[in-house]
C-alpha positions as semicolon CSV with decimal commas, in nm:
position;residue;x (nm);y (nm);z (nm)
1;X;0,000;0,000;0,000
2;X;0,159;0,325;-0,124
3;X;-0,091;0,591;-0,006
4;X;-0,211;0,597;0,349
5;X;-0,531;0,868;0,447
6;X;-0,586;0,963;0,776
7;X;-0,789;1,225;0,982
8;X;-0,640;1,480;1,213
9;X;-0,831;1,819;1,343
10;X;-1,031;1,804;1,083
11;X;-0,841;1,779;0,801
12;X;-0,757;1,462;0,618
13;X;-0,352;1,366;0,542
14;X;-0,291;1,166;0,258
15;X;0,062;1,021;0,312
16;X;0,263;0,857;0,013
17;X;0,481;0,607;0,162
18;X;0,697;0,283;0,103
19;X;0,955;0,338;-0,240
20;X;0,781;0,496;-0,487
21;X;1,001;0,367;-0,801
22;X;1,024;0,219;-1,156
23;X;0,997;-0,140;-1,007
24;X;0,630;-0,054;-0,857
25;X;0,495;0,164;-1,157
26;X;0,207;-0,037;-1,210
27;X;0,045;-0,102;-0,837
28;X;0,143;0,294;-0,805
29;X;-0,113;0,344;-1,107
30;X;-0,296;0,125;-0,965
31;X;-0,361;0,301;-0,630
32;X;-0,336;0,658;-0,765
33;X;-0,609;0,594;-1,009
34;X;-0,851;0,461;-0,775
35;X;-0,808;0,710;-0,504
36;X;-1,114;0,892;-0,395
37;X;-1,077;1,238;-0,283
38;X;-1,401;1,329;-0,254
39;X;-1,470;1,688;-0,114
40;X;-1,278;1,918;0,124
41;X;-0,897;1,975;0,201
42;X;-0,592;1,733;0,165
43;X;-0,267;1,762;0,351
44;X;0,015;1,564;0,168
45;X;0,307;1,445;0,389
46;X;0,591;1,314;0,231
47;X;0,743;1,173;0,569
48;X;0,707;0,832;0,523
49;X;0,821;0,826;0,168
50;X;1,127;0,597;0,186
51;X;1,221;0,674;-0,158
52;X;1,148;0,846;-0,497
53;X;1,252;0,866;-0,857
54;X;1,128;1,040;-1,151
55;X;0,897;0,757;-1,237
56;X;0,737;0,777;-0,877
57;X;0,728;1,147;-0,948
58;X;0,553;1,152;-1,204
59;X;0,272;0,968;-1,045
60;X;0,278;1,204;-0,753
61;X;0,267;1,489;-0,944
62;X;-0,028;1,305;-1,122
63;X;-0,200;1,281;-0,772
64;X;-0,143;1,643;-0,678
65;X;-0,283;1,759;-1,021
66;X;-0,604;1,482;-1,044
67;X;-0,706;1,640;-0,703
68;X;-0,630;2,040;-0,826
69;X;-0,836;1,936;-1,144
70;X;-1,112;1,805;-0,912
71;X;-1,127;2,132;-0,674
72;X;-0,959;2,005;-0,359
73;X;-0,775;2,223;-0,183
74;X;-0,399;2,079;-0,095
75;X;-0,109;2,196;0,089
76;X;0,227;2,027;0,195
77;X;0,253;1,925;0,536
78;X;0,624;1,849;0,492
79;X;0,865;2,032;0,214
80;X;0,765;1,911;-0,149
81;X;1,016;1,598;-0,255
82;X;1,323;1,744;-0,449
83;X;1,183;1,488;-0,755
84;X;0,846;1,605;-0,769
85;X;1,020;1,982;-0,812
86;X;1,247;1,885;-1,076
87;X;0,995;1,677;-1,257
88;X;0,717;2,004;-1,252
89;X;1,044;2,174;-1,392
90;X;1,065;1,987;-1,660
91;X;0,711;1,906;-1,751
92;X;0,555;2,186;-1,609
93;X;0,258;2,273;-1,351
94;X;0,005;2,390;-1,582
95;X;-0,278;2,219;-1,477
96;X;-0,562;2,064;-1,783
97;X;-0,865;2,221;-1,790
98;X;-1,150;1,987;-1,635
99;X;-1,313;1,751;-1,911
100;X;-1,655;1,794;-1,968
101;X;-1,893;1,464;-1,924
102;X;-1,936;1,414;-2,302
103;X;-1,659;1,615;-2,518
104;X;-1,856;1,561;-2,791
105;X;-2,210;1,556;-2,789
106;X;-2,423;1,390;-3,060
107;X;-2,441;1,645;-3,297
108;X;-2,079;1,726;-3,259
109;X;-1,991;1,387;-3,354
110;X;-2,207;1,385;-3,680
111;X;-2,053;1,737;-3,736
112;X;-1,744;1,535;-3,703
113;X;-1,786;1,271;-3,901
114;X;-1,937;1,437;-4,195
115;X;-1,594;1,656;-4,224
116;X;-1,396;1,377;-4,259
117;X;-1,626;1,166;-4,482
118;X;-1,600;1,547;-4,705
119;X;-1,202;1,555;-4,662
120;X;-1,217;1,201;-4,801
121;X;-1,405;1,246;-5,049
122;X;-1,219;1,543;-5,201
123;X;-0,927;1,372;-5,184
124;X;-1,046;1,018;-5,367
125;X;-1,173;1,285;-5,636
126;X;-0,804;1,451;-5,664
127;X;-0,668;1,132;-5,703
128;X;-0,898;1,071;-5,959
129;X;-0,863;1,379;-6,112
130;X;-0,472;1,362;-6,149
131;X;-0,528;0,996;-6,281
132;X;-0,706;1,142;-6,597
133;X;-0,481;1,401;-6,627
134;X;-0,185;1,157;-6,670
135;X;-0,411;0,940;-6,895
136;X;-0,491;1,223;-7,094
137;X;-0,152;1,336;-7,129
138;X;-0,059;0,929;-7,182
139;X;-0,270;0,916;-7,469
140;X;-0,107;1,233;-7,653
141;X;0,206;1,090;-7,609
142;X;0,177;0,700;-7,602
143;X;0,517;0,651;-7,494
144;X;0,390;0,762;-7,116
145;X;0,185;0,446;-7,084
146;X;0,502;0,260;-7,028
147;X;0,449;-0,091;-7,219
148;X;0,641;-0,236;-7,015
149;X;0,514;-0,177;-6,648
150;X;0,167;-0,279;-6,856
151;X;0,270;-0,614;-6,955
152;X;0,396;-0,726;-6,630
153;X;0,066;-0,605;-6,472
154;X;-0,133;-0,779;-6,734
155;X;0,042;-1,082;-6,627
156;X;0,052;-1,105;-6,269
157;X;-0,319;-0,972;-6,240
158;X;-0,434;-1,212;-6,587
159;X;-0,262;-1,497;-6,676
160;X;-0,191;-1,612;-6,319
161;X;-0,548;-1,553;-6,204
162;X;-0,645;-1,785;-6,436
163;X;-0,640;-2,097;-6,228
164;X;-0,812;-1,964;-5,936
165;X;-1,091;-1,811;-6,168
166;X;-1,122;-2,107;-6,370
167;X;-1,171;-2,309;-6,045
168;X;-1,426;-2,131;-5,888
169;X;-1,624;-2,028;-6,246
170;X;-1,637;-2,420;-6,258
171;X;-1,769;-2,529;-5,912
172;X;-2,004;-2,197;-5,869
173;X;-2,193;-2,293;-6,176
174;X;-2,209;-2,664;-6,065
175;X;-2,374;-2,545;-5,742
176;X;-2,594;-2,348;-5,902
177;X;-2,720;-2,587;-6,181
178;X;-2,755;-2,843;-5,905
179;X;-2,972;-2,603;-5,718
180;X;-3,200;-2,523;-5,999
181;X;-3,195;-2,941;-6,112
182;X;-3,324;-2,997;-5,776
183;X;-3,628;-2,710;-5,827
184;X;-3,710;-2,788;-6,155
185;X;-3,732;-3,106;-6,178
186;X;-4,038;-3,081;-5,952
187;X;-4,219;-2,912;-6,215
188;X;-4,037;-3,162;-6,552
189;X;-3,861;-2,866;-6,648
190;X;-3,512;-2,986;-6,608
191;X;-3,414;-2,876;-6,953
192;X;-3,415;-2,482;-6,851
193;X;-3,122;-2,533;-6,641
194;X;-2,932;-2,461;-6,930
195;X;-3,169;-2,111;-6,940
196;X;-3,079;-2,068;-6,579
197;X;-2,669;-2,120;-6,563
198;X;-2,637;-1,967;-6,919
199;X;-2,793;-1,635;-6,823
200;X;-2,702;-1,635;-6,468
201;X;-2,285;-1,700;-6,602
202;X;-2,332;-1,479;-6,831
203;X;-2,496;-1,193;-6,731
204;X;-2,405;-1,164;-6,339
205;X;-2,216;-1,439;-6,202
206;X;-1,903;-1,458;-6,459
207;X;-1,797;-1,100;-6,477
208;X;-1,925;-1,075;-6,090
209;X;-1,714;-1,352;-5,912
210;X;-1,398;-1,235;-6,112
211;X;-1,442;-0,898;-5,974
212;X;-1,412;-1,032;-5,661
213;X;-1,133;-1,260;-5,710
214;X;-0,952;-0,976;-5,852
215;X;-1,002;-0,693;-5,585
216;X;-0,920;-0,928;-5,320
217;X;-0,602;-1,058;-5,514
218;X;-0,493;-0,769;-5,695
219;X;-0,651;-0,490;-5,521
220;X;-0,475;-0,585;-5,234
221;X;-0,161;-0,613;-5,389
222;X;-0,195;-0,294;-5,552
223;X;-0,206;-0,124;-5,211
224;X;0,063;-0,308;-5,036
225;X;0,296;-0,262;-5,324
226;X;0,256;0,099;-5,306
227;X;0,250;0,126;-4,922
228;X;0,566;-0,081;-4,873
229;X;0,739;0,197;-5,102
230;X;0,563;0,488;-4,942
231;X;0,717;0,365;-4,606
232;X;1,073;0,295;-4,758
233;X;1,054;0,666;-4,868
234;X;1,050;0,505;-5,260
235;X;0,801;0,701;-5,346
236;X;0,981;1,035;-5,201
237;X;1,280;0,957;-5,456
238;X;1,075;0,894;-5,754
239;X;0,920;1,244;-5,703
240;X;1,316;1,385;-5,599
241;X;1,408;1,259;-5,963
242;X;1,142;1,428;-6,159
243;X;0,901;1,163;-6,205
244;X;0,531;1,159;-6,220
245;X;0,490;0,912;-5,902
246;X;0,052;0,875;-6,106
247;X;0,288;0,781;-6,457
248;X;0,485;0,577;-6,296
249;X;0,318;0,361;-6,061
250;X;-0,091;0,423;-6,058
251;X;-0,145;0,444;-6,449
252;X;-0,028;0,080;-6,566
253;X;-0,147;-0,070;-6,268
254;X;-0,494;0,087;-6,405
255;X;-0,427;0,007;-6,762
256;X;-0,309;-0,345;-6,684
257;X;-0,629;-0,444;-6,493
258;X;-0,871;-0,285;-6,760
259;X;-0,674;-0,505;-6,990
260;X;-0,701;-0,822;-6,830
261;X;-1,000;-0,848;-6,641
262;X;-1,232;-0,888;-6,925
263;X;-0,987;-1,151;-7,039
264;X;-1,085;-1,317;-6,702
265;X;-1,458;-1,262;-6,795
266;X;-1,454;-1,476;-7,080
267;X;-1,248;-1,775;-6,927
268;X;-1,459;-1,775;-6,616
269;X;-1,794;-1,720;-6,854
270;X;-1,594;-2,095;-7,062
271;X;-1,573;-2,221;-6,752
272;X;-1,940;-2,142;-6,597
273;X;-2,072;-2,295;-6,877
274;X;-1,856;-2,576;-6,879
275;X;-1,944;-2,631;-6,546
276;X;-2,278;-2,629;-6,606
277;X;-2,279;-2,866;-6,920
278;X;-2,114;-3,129;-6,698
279;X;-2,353;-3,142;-6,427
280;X;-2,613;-3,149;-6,647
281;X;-2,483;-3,478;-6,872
282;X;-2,416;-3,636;-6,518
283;X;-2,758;-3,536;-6,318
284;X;-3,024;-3,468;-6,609
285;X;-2,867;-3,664;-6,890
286;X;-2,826;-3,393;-7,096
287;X;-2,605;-3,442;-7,363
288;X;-2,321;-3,186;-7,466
289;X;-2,487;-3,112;-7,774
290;X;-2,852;-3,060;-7,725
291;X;-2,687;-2,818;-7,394
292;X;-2,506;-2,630;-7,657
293;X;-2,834;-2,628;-7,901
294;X;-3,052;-2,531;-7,608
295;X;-2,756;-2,232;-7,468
296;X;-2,755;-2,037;-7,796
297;X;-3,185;-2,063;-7,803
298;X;-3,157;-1,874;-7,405
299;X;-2,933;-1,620;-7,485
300;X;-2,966;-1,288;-7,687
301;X;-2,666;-1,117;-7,887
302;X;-2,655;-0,870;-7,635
303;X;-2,635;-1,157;-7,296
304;X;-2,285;-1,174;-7,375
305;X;-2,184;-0,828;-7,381
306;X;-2,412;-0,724;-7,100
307;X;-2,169;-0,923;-6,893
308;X;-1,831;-0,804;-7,085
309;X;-1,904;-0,448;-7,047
310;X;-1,901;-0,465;-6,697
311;X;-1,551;-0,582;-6,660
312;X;-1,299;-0,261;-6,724
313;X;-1,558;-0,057;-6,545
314;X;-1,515;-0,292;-6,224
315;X;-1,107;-0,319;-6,293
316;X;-1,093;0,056;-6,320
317;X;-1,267;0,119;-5,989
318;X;-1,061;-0,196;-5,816
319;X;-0,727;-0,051;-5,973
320;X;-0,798;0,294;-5,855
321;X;-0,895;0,217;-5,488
322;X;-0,608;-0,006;-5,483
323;X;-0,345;0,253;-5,534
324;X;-0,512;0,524;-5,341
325;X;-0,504;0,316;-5,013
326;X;-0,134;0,246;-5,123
327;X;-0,048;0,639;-5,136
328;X;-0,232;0,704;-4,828
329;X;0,023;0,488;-4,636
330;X;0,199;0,671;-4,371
331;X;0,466;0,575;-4,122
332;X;0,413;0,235;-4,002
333;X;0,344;-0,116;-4,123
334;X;0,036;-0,110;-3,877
335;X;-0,163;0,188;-4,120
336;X;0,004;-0,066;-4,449
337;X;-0,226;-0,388;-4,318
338;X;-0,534;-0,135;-4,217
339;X;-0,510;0,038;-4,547
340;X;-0,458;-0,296;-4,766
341;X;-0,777;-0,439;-4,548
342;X;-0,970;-0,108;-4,654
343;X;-0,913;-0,162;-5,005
344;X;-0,992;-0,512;-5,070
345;X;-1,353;-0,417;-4,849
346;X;-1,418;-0,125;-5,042
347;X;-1,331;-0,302;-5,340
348;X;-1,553;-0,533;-5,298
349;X;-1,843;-0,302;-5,192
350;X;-1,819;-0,068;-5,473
351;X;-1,800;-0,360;-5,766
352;X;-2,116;-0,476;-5,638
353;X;-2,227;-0,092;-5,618
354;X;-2,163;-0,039;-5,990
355;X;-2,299;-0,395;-6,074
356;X;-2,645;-0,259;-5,920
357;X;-2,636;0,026;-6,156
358;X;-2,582;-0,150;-6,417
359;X;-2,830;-0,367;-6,362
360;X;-3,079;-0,071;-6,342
361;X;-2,938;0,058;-6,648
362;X;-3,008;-0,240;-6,858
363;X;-3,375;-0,276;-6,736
364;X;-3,445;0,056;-6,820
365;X;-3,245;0,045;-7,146
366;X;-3,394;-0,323;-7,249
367;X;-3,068;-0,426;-7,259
């Protein structure tokens, strides 16, 4: 026990006692923290303190200010400790003004809220805005897209998706024509299963599910490629050389994704179907070719494209939330894992934002 209260004529002493050092910081906390004050006056003795360093100190000095703060009165019974003097030196005595109950009442926390959500927001649409710029400039002068940087984007964010798309194209649309087998065939109407997984691939699910893949794959890459450099000050020397850090490292990250998701599209819309076409042989005895003769009879010539279209829309939003989590990195590798998390979430949010649009867009355009 480090503080000791007792009453004399009156008036209660509060005596700090025992060693208050480094080695007892926490139980000093401890007992600090949960003293009670209450009302009145407080004499602090310091007779019984055995001994104190600048770490018990500053713990006294927190006591003596916590009860100033609270409107007790205090004097020193005995001289103040040489410590706590050198430690007010330093720090200072100013006491904090008292803290309100609520700092920041309802309305101040909307207020709040709503100025960051603005500050946000103008800065996503600066990024966005120096993005076009550089395209804009890019496409003037082609020699800015750097064919090079584009490639190996197109490459790690295509060609080796392409297994992991292919995959889960396959076994989505087996779930879902097993589904719709099981519901149909209720009715005899097993044969529109093809109907079902050849509008449902094409339309939503193919374009949809690579989306996904992507902005959790790539998106995420995207951001922690660009925050690793922000934090090893790579970024900083690309602008100290005279480079356009948008040219350099945003704009064929966009161009690459544009480029290769709808290359994705079509091998997981190959697969969907394929996927499809196999369940059905096995459950509904379906052969290959009345599937195929039945597939072109569902679709229209625009079920294709309504799909396609979708896809550099979705890579340009994945690509450009990507790298503007990645810029916003800033000084440790803690705000590098929250940012990368941030982008594959909002990734994923706004892709099936824009698919909703679209999907309002075709009804009302009959497409």
């Amino acid at each position: 026990m480090f503080l000791e209260v007792t009453h004399r004529d009156g008036e209660r002493e509060l005596r700090p006692r025992g060693h208050w050092r480094a080695e007892h910081a926490p139980q000093l906390a401890r007992e600090v923290d949960e003293f009670q004050p209450g009302a009145g006056r407080i004499v602090l003795d310091a007779a019984q303190l055995e001994s104190l360093d600048l770490t018990g100190a500053f713990f006294l000095r927190r006591l003596e200010r916590r009860l100033a703060v609270e409107g007790v009165e205090v004097r020193w019974a005995s001289p103040r400790p040489e410590p706590l003097e050198f430690e007010s030196g330093v720090v200072g005595d100013e006491l904090p003004a008292p803290r309100p109950e609520n700092p920041h009442p309802p309305i101040g926390q909307v207020g709040r809220w709503a100025v960051e959500r603005g500050l946000e927001a103008r800065g996503a649409i600066a990024f966005l805005g120096s993005v076009c710029l550089v395209f804009a400039g890019a496409v003037a002068r082609p020699k800015r897209f750097r064919a090079a940087s584009i490639v190996r984007h197109v490459y790690e964010t295509g060609l080796q998706a392409v297994p992991i798309v292919a995959l889960i194209a396959f076994l989505i649309s087996v779930i879902i024509a097993y589904i719709g087998a099981q519901q149909l065939r209720q009715y005899g109407g097993e044969i529109f299963v093809v109907d079902l997984v050849t509008l449902a691939v094409l339309r939503e699910l193919g374009v949809l599910l690579t989306a996904i893949i992507v902005a959790g794959r790539s998106g995420s890459a995207f951001a922690a490629e660009i925050g690793v450099m922000r934090l090893n000050d790579e970024v900083d020397a690309l602008r100290a050389i005279g480079l356009n850090v948008v040219e350099v490292l945003v704009l064929p990250r966009i161009v690459g994704l544009v480029i290769a998701l709808p290359m994705l599209t079509i091998v997981a819309d190959a697969m969907g179907l394929a996927g499809g076409a196999v369940l059905s042989f096995l459950l509904l005895d379906i052969p290959f070719n009345q599937f195929l003769a039945r597939m072109q009879e569902a679709i229209m010539p625009t079920t294709f494209w309504a799909g396609l279209l979708k896809a550099p829309v979705f890579a340009f939003v994945i690509a450009l939330i990507g790298t503007y989590r990645g810029m916003q990195v800033r000084e440790s590798s803690r705000e590098l894992g929250r940012l990368t998390t941030v982008a594959v979430v909002q990734s994923i949010f706004m892709v099936i934002f824009v698919n909703a649009i679209f999907a309002v867009a075709y009804w009302q355009l009959d497409f």
